[in-house]
N, C-alpha and C positions, 0 to 999 in steps of 0.2 A: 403460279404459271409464268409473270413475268420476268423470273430469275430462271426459269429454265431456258427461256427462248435467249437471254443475253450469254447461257452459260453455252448455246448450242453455238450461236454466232460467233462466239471467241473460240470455240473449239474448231470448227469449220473451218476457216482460214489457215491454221497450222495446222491443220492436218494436210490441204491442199497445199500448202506450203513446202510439207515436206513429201509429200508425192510426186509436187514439179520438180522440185531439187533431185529425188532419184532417180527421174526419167531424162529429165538434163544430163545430169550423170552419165548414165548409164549411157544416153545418144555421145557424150562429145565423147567417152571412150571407143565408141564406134566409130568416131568418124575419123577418129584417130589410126585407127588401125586399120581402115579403110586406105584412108590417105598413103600409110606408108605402102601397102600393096600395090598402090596403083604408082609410085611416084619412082623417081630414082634417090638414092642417099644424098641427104644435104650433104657431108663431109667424105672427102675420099683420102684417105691416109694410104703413101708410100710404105710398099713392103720391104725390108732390109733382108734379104736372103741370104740366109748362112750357109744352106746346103740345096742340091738339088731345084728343082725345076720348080719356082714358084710365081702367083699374078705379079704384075707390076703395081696391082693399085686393089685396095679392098673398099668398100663401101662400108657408113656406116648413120641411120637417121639417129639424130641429137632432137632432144624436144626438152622445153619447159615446160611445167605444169605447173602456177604460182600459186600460194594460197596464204592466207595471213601471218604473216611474220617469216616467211620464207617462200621454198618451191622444191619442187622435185625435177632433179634434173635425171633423164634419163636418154641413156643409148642402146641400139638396137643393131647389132651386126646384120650385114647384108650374106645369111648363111640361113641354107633350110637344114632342116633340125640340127641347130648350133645347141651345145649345152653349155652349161656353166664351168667351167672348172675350178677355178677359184678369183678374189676379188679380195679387194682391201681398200683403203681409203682413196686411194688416186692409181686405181689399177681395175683391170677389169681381163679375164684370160676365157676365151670360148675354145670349144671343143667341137670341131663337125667334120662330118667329110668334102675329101675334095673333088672336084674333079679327075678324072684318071691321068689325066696329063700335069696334074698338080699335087699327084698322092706324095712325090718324094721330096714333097716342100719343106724348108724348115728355115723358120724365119719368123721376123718380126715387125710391127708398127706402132707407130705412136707420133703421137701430138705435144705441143705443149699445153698443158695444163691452162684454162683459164681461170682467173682469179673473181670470185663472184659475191 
């Protein structure tokens, strides 16, 4: 009886353990993405237009997410239903629509790289 009750006690705790960590989780991804809907983009990057009728300035929310021995840097265009089109190591190319007064855009942005 007594090695049951020490093996429930050590069980207990890491299970509660890793039940708080999912729900921690789970909340700071919420309020993550909370935040960005409600906020305006930390960074606004100049559009270089090559053609046609394009914004002066795009938006774009930058976040770290750290975790041991590194972090996850991620960015997030200021575009509803942006897609993907393609990415590469220090690149990132989204696909969405524009405005009507912005359809005959064609152009470009970028930043310099920071070293991390």
């Amino acid at each position: 009886m007594f090695s049951i009750n020490r093996t429930f006690v050590v069980v207990l705790p890491v299970v509660s353990l890793g039940i708080l960590t999912a729900c921690a989780r789970d909340h700071s991804e919420a309020t993550i993405a909370n935040e960005l809907l409600r906020s305006k983009p930390n960074m606004i990057l100049n559009v270089k237009r090559q053609a046609g009728n394009c914004p002066e300035t795009i938006g774009i929310w930058t976040f770290l997410l750290p975790f041991e021995g590194g972090a996850e840097h991620t960015a997030v265009a200021d575009m509803r239903n942006a897609k993907l089109v393609s990415s590469g190591k220090k690149f990132v190319e989204y696909e969405s629509m524009l405005r009507n007064s912005h359809a005959s855009c064609i152009g470009s942005a970028h930043t310099i790289s920071r070293n991390y």
